[in-house]
C-alpha positions as CSV (number, residue, x, y, z in Angstrom):
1,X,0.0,0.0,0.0
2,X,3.4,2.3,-0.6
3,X,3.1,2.8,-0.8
4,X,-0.5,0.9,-1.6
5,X,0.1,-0.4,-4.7
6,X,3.7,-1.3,-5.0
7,X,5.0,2.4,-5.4
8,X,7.4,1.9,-8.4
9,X,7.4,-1.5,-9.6
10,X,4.2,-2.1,-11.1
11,X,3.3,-0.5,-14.2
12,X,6.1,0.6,-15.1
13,X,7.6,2.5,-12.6
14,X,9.2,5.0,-13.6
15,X,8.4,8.1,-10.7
16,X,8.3,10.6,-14.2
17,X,7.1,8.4,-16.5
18,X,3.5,9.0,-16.3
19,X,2.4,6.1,-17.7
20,X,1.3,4.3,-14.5
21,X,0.2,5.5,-11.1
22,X,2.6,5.3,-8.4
23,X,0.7,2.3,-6.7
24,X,1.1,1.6,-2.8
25,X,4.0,0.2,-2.6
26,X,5.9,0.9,-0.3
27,X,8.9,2.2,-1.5
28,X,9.5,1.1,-5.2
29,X,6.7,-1.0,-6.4
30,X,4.8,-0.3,-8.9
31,X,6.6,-2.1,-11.4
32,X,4.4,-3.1,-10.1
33,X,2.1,-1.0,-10.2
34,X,3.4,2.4,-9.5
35,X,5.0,2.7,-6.0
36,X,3.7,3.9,-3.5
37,X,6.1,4.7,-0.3
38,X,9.0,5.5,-2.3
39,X,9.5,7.5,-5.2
40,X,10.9,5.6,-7.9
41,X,13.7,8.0,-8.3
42,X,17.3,6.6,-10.4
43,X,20.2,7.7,-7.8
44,X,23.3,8.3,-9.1
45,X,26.2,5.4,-7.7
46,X,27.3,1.9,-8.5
47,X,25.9,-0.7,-10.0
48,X,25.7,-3.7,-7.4
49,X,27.4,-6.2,-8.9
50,X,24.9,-9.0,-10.8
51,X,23.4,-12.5,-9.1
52,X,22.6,-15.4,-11.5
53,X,19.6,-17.0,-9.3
54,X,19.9,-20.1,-11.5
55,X,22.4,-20.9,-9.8
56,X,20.7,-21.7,-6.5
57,X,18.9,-25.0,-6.4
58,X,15.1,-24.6,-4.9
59,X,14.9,-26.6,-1.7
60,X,12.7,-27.3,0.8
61,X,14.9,-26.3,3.3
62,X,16.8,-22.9,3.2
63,X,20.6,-23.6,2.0
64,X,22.0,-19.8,1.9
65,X,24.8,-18.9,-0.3
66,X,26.7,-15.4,-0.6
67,X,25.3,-12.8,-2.5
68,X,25.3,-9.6,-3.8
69,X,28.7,-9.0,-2.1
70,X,27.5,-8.9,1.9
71,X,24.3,-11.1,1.6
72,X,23.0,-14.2,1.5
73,X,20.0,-15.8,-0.8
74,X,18.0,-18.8,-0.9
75,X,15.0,-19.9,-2.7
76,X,12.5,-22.1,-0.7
77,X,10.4,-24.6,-2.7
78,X,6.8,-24.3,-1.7
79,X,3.4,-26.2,-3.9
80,X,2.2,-24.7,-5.7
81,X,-1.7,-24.8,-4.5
82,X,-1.6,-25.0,-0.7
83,X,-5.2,-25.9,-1.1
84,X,-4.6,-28.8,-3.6
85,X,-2.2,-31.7,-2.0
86,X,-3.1,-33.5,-5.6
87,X,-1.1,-30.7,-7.6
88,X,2.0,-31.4,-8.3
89,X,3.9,-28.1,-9.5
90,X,5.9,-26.3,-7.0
91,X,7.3,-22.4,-6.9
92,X,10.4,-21.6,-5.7
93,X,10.3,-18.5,-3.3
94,X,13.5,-16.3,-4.3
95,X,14.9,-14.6,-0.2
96,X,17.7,-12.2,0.3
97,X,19.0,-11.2,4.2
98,X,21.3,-8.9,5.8
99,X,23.2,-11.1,8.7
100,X,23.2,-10.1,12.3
101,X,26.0,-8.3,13.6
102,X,26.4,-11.8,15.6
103,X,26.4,-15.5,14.8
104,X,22.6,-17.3,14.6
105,X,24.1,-18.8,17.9
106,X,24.8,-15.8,19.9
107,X,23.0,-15.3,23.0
108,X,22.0,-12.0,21.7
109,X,20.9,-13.0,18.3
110,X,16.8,-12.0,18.5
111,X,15.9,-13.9,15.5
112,X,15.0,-12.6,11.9
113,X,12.4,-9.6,10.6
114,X,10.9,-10.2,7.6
115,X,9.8,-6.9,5.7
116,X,7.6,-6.2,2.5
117,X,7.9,-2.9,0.8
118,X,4.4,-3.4,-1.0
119,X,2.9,-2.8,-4.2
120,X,1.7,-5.6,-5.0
121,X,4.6,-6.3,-6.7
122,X,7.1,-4.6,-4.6
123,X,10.7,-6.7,-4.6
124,X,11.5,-7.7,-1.1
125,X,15.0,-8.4,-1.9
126,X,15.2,-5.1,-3.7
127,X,14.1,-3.1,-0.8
128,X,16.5,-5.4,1.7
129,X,19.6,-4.8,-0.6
130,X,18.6,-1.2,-0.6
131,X,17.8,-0.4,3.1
132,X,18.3,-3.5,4.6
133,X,21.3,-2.5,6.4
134,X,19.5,0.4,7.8
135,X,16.8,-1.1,9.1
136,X,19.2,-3.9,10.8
137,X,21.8,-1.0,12.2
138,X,19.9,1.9,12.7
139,X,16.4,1.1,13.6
140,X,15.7,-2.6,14.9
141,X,18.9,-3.6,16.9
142,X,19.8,-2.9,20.1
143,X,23.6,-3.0,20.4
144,X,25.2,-5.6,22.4
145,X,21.5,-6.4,23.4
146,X,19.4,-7.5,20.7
147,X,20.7,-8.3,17.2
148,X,18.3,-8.9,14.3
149,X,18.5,-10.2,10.9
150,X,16.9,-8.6,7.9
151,X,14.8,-10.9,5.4
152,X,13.2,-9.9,2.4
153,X,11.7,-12.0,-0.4
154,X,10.3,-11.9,-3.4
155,X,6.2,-13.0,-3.1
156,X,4.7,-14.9,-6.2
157,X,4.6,-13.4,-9.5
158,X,7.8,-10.9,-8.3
159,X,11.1,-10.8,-9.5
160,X,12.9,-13.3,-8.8
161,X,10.9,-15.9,-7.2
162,X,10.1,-18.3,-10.0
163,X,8.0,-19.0,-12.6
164,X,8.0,-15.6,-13.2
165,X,5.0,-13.6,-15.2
166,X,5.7,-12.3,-18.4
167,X,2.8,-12.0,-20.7
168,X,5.2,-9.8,-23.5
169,X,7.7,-11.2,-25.9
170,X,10.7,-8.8,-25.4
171,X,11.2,-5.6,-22.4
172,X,10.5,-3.5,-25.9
173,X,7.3,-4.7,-26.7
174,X,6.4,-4.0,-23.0
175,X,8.1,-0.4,-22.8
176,X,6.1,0.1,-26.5
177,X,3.4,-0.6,-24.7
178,X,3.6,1.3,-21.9
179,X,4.6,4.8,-23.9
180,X,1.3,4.1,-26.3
181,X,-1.2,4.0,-23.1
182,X,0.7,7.0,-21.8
183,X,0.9,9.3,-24.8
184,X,-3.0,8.7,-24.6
185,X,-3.1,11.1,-21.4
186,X,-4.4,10.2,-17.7
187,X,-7.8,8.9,-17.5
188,X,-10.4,11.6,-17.8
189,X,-7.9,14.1,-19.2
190,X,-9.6,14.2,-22.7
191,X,-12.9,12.9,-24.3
192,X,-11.1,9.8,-26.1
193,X,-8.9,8.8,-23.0
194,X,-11.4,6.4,-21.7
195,X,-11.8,4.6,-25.3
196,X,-8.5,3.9,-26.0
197,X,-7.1,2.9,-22.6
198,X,-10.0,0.9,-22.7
199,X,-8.8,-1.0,-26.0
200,X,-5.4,-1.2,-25.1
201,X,-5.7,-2.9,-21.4
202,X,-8.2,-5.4,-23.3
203,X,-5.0,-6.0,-25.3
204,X,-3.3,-6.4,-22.8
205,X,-5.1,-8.9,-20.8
206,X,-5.4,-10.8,-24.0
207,X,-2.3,-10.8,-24.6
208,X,-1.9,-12.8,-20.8
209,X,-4.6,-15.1,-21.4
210,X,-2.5,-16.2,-25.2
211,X,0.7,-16.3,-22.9
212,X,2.6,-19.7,-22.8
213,X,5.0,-17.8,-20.2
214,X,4.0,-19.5,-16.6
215,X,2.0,-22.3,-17.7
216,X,3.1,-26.1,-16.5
217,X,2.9,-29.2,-17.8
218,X,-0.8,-29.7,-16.7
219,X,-1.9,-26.6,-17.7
220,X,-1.9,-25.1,-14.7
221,X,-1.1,-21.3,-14.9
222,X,1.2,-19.3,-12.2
223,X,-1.5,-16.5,-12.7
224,X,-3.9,-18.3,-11.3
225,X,-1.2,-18.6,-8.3
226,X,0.2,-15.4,-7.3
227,X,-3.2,-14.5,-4.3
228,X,-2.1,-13.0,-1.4
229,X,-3.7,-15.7,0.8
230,X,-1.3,-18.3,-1.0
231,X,1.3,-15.3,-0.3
232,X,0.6,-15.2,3.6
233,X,0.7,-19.5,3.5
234,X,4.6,-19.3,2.0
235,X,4.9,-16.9,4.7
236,X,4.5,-19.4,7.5
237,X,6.7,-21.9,5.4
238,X,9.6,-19.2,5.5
239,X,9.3,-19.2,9.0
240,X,9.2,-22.5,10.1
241,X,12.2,-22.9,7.5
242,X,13.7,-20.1,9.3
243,X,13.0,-22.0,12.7
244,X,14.2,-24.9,11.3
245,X,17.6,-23.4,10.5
246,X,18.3,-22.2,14.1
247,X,17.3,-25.9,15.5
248,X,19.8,-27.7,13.1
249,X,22.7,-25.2,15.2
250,X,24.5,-27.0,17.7
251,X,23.9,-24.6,20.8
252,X,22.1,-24.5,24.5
253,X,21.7,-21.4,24.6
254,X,18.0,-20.4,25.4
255,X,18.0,-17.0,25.8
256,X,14.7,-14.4,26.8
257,X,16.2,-12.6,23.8
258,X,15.3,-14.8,21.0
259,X,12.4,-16.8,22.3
260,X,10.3,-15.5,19.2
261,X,12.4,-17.6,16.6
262,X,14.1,-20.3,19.2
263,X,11.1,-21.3,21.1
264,X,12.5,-23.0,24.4
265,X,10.0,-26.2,23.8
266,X,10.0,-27.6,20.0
267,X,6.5,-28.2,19.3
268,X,6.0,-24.7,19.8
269,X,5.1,-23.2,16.2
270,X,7.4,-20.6,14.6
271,X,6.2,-16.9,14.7
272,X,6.1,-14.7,12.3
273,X,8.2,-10.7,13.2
274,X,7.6,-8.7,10.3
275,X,7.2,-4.9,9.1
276,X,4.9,-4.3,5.9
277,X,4.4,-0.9,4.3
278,X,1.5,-0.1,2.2
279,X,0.5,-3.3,0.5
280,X,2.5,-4.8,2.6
281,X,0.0,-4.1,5.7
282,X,-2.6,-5.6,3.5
283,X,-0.3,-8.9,3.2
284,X,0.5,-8.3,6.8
285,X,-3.4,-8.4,8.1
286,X,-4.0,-10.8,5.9
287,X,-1.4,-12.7,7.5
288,X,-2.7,-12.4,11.1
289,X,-6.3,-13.2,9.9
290,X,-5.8,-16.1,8.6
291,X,-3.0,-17.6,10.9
292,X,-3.3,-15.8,14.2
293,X,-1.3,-18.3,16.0
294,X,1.4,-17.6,14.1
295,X,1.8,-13.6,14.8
296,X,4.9,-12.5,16.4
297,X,5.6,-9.2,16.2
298,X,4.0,-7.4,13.7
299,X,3.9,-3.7,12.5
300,X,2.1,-2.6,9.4
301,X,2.8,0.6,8.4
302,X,1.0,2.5,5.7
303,X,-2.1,0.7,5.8
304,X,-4.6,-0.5,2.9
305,X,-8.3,-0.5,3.7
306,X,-8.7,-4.5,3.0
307,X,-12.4,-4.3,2.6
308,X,-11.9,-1.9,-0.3
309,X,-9.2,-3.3,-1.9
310,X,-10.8,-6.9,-1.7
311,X,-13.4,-5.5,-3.6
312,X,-11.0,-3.9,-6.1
313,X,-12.3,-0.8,-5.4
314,X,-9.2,1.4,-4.3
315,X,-11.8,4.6,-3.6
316,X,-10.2,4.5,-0.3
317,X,-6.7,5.7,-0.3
318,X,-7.0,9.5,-1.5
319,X,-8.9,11.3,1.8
320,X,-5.8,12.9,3.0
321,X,-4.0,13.5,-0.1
322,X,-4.9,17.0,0.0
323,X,-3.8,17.4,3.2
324,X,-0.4,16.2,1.5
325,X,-0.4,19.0,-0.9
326,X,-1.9,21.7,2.0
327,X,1.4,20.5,3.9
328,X,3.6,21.4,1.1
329,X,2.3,25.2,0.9
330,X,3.0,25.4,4.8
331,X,6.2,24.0,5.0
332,X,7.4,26.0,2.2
333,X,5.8,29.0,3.6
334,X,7.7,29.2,6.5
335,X,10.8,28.2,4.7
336,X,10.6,31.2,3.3
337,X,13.6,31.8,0.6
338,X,15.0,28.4,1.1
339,X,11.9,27.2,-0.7
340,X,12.0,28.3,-4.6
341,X,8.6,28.4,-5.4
342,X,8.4,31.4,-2.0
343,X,9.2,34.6,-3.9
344,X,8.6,38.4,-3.0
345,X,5.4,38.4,-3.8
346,X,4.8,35.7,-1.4
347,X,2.7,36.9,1.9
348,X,0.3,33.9,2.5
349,X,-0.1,30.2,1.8
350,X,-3.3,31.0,-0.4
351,X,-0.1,33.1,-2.2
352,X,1.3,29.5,-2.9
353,X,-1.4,27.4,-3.4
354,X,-2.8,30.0,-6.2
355,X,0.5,30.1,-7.8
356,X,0.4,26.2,-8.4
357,X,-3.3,26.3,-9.8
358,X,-2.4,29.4,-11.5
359,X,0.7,27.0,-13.3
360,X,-1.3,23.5,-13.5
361,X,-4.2,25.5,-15.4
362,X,-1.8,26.8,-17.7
363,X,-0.4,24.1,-18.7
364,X,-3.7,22.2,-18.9
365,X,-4.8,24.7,-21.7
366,X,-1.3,25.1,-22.9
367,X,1.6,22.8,-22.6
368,X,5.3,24.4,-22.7
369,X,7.5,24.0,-25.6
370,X,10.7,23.1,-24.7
371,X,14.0,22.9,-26.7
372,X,16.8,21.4,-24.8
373,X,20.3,19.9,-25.7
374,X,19.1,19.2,-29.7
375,X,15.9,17.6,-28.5
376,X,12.1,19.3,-28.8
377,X,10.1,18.3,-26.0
378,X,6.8,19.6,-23.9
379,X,5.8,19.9,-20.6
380,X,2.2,18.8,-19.8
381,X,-0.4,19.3,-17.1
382,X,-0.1,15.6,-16.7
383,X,3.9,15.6,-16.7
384,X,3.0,18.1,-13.5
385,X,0.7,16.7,-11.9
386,X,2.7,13.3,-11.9
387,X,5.7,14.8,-10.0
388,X,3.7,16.6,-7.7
389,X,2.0,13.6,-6.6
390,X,5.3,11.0,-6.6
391,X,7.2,13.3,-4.9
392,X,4.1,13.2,-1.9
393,X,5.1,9.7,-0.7
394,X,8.7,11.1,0.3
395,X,8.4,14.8,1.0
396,X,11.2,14.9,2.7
397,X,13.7,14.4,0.0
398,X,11.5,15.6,-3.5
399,X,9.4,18.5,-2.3
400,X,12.6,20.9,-3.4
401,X,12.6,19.3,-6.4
402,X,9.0,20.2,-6.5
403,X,9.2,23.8,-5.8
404,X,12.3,23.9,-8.1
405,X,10.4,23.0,-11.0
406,X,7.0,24.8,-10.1
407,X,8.9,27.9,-10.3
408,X,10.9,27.3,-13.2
409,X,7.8,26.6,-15.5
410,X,6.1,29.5,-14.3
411,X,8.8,31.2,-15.6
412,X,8.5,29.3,-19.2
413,X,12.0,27.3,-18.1
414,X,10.9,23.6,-18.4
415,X,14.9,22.3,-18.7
416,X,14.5,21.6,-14.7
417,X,11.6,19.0,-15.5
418,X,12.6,17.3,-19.0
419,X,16.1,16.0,-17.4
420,X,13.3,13.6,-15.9
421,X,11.1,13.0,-18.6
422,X,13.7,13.0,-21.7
423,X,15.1,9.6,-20.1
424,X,12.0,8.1,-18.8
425,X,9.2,9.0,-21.3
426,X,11.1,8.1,-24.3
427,X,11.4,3.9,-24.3
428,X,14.5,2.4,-23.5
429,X,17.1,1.1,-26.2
430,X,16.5,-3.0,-25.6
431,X,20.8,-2.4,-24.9
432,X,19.8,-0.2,-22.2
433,X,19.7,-1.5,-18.3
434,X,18.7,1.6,-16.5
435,X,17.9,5.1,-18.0
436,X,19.9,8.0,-17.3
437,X,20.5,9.0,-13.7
438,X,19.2,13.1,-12.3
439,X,22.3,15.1,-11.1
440,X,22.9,16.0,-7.9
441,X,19.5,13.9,-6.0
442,X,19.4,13.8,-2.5
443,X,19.7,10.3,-1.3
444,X,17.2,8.5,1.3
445,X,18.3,8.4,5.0
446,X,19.0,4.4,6.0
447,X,19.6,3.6,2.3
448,X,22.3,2.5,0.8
449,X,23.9,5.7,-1.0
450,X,26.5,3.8,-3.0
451,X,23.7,1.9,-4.8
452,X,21.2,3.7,-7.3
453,X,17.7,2.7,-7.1
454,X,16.4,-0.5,-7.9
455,X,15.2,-0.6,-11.4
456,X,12.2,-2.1,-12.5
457,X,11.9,-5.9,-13.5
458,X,10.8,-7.6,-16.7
459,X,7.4,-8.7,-16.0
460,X,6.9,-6.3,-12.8
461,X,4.0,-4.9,-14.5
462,X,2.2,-8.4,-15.6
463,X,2.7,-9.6,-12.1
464,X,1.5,-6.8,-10.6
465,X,-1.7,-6.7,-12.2
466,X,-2.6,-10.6,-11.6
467,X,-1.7,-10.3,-8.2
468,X,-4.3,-6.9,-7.3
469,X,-6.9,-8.4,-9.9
470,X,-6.7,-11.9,-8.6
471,X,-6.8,-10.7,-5.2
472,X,-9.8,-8.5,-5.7
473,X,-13.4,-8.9,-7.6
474,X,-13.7,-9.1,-11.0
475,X,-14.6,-6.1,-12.8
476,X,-15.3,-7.4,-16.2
477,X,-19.0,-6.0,-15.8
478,X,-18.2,-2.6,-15.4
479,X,-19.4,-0.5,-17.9
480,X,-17.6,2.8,-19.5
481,X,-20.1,4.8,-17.6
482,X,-19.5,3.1,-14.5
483,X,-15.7,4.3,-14.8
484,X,-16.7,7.6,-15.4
485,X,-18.8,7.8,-11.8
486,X,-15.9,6.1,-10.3
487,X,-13.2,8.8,-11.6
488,X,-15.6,11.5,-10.2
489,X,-15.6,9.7,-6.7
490,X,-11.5,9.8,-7.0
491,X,-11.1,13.2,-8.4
492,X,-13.7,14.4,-5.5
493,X,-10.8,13.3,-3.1
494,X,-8.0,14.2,-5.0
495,X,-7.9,16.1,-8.4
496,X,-4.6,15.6,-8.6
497,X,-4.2,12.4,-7.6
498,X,-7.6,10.8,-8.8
499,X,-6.6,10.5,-11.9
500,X,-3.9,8.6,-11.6
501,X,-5.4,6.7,-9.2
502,X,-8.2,5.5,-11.0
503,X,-5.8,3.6,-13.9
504,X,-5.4,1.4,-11.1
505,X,-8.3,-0.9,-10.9
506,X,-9.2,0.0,-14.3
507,X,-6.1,-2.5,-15.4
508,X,-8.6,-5.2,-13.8
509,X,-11.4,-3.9,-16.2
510,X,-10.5,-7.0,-19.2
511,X,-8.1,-9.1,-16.4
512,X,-9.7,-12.9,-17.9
513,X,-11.5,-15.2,-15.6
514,X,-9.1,-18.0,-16.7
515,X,-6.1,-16.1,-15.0
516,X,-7.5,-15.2,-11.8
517,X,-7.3,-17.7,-8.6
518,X,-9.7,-20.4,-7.6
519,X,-12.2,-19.2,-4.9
520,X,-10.2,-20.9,-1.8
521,X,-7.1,-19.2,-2.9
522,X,-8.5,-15.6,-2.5
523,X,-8.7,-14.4,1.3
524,X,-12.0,-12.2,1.8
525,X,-12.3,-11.8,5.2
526,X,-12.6,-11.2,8.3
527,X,-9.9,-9.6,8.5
528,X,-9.7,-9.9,12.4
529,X,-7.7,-11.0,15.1
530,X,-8.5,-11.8,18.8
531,X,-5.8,-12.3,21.9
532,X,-7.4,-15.9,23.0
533,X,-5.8,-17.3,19.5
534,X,-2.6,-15.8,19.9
535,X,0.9,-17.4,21.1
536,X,1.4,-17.0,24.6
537,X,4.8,-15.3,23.3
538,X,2.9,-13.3,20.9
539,X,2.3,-9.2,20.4
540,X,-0.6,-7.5,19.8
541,X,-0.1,-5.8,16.1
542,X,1.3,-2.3,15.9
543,X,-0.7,0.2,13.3
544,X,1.4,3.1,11.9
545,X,-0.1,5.9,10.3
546,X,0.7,9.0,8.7
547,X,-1.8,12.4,9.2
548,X,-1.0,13.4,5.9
549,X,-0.4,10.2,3.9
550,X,-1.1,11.4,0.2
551,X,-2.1,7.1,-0.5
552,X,-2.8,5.7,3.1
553,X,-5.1,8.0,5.1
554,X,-4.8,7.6,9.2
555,X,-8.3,6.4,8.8
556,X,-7.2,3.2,7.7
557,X,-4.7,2.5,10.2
558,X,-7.4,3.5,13.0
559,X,-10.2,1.5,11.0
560,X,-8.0,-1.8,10.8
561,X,-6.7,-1.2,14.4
562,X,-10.6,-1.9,15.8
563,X,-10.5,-5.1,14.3
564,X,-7.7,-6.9,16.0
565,X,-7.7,-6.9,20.0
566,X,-5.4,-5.5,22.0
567,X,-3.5,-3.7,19.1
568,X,-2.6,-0.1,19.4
569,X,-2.2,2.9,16.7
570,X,1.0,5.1,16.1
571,X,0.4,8.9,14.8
572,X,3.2,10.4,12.7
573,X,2.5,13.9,12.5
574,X,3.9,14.3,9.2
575,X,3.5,14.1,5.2
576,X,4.1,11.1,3.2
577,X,3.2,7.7,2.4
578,X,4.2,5.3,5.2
579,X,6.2,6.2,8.3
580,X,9.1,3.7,7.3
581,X,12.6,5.0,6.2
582,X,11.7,7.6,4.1
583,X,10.1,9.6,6.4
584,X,12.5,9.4,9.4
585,X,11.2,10.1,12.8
586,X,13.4,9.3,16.0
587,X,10.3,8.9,17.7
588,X,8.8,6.6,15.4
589,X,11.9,4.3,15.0
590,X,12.7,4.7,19.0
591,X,8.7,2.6,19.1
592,X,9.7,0.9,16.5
593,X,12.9,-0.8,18.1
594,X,10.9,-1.3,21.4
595,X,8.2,-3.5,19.9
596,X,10.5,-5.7,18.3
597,X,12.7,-6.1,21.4
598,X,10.4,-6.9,23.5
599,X,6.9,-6.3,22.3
600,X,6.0,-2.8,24.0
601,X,3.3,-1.0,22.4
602,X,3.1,3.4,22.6
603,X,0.8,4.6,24.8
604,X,-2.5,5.0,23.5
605,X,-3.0,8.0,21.5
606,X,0.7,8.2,21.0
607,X,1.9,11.4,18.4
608,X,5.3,11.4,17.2
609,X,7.1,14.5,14.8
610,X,9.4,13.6,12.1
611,X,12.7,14.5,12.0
612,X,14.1,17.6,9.5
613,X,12.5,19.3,7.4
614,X,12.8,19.1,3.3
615,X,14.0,22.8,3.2
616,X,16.9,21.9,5.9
């Protein structure tokens, strides 16, 4: 969620590109679908140097090898159907984690976090190469105390967890794809919009149902595969796995510090710790629906109403995202001159907020012509719109690129915006890995600065959509009007963001029947939780929310809280989409660190700042 829907990975990820909301995701997902906690923003550093995941046989057990220079990988073999004992296929759950500071064997070792960054389709391995370290050093552990391991992996239908989902023939064909349903404009934003993203997701989704990609020897297809219940099933796998690792060591030791993940008697079941952002709190209260035994420790951050997107509704997620934008005029505001869209002319917020609907009207009615290093381009309201709503998941770090920009164009300078858009408008060159890194970006607290950004995966987009549209109701009954009423319900929250928004479930609108999971392979509900089925050595869940979360509203976190006893809610008074490591709070991550050491939950009614400010 986060993100909701993944916030990079999805469709096609690109923060600039346009062509795909930025989903919930957490941080990069919507290859997803269009991430949703953070930005999908190319960093300049390093490449990290390449992992042939071939190489790893799929086992039933987890044999970890060295990776990616300082971590190790697995892949888990799980069936394919939990539900089905008589089918015979199998996937092989790709996992990636960051070591403790200690041996497995230490007396200080706590056990093992997993985390999900969200989407759907939101790369857990990704995120744990990316922040993993920070999470582990600067936010979970508790030196010479508690020592933690960080696990991510990839869920079914994501990157590297295999079979993968790849419904085109070549990444061209996709990124082809992707630029024609773009250059149409956002949903809504003319009077043919609606007709031709309507013809080109039915080719889409045709496209899938003709694909051999993901189909077994019985005819089974992975699509049919990829639920989040079946998700939430290889979850407890991972962790008795994970369990089952730390029995094989040859050590006494029964410490109070790692009785979640060394239980002191053996038939005790293995418990799940784990942090979710965005979609990832849907996966996460999913999780402790369905298996409430098995609940650990568990935070979900960013949360998804699950009722809504069940239904595959998502007309939940934009309530506060005005509030986003109302927090940018403030902050800038009182920023004064350090904020470049605050001029001399500037005396109120009203000052600021006319300014921007003075600029995103123009260019509405008159997109700017641009000529810039040999190259004609344009700068459209949509183009605009895009980066002011991406950069709202991680304020923090884009919101000066934001004002930047703003002010530029309303001086007719659009250079500041098309080093974005030049590289990730245009398609790729099939030779080319990643597009073009921005100059100078700042790069995210607890992240790994010498990497650049994740960039999307082949097939990130396919999975992405089986996943939301398998997970949620069909919409192949919908008719044209019944979009229209549903973009006025999004555009009524946001008008920025609705837009956008809406080409979310509409990618369900054609999604075939044939592709979508068997009825006891979708989770609807309850999604509930009560104390009396917990593990004696269990938490009650932890619910983060943001007051101005431009894709989660605090609502959610407060609605979803009511329905598991004994859980508790954490306030971060701040912008953004999910309180995770984007939005850095001391407060937050000092709760945070608690819970996981030893299961403390904030007092009731708890508020906590952030740290910084984007104008710092």
């Amino acid at each position: 969620m986060a993100a909701f829907v993944m916030l990079a990975y999805l469709l096609s990820t690109l923060l600039f590109q346009g062509m795909v909301p930025i989903l919930l995701l957490s941080a990069w997902s919507l290859a997803g679908l269009a991430n949703a906690r953070k930005p999908n923003l190319p960093l300049q550093g390093l490449e990290i140097s390449g992992f042939d995941w071939s190489k790893i046989e799929p086992s039933a057990n987890l044999q970890w090898t060295s990776c990616y220079e300082s971590y190790e990988c697995a892949r888990l073999l799980v069936p394919l159907d939990w539900t089905n004992s008589s089918n015979p296929n199998f996937a092989a759950v790709a996992l990636t984690r960051v070591p403790a500071v200690v041996p497995r064997n230490d007396s200080t070792f706590a056990g093992s976090i997993l985390i999900n960054p969200g989407g759907p389709g939101g790369s857990g391995i990704d995120e744990v190469i990316w922040s993993g370290y920070g999470v582990r050093d600067e936010i979970v552990d508790n030196p010479g105390k508690q020592h933690w391991e960080i696990v991510g992996w990839d869920p079914r239908g994501v990157h590297h967890t295999t079979p993968g989902l790849t419904c085109f023939g070549s990444d061209w064909d996709r990124q082809i794809w992707q630029y024609r349903d773009w250059a149409v404009g956002q949903l809504g934003s003319n009077d043919h919009a609606l007709d031709i993203k309507w013809a080109t997701h039915e080719s889409l989704a045709n496209l899938c149902a003709e694909s051999k990609i993901g189909k077994f020897e019985d005819d089974a297809n992975m699509h049919q595969f990829v639920s989040t219940a079946l998700t939430a099933r290889d979850m407890v796998a991972i962790v008795d796995a994970l369990q089952a690792e730390q029995k094989s060591l040859s050590s006494s030791i029964q410490s109070a510090n790692h009785v979640l993940q060394q239980p002191v008697r053996p038939e005790k079941p293995a418990l799940l710790n784990y942090w979710g952002w965005s979609y990832g709190t849907y996966l996460g209260n999913t999780f402790a629906s369905m298996f409430p035994n098995r609940v650990g420790r568990i935070i979900l951050d960013g949360n998804v109403d699950p009722i809504d997107y069940t239904a595959t509704g998502w007309l939940s997620n934009l309530y506060d995202n005005n509030k986003n934008l109302h927090w940018f005029y403030y902050s800038c505001f009182h920023a004064g001159k350090k904020c470049a869209f605050f001029d001399s002319n500037t005396t109120s917020l009203s000052d600021l907020e006319k300014k921007m609907h003075t600029l995103l009207n123009r260019l509405r009615n008159n997109p700017l012509a641009v000529a810039h290093n040999g190259s004609a381009d344009l700068v459209t309201y949509d183009d605009m719109a895009n980066l002011i709503h991406g950069a709202a998941y991680a304020p923090r770090y884009f919101w000066p690129d934001v004002a930047q920009v703003a002010q530029d164009l309303l001086n007719n300078n659009g250079t500041s915006i098309i080093k974005y858009l030049k590289s990730l408008q245009i398609p790729q060159s099939p030779n080319t890995n990643t597009p073009t890194s921005p100059d100078d970006h700042k790069s995210l607290v607890l992240n790994n600065e010498t990497l650049p950004y994740p960039p999307d995966y082949s097939g990130g987009l396919e999975g992405a959509i089986s996943i939301l549209c398998g997970d949620g109701e069909s919409l192949n009954g919908l008719t044209k009007h019944d979009w229209k009423q549903r973009f006025s319900q999004l555009n009524n929250q946001s008008a920025i963001a609705g837009p956008f928004w809406a080409a979310i479930p509409f990618m369900c609108q054609h999604w075939p029947s044939s592709l979508r999971p068997a009825d006891q392979n979708r989770f609807k509900g309850p999604f509930q939780s009560r104390l009396a089925d917990y593990d004696e050595r269990a938490s009650p869940l932890l619910f983060i929310g943001n007051t101005a979360d431009p894709v989660t509203p605090l609502r959610n976190a407060i609605g979803n809280s009511r329905h598991h006893e004994g859980s508790r809610v954490l306030t971060q008074d701040s912008p953004g989409h999910c309180a995770g490591p984007v939005n850095p709070s001391t407060c937050t991550f000092e709760v945070i660190r608690s819970f996981f050491a030893n299961g403390t939950l904030p007092e009731i009614g708890k508020v906590c700042t952030i740290d910084g400010s984007p104008w710092d």
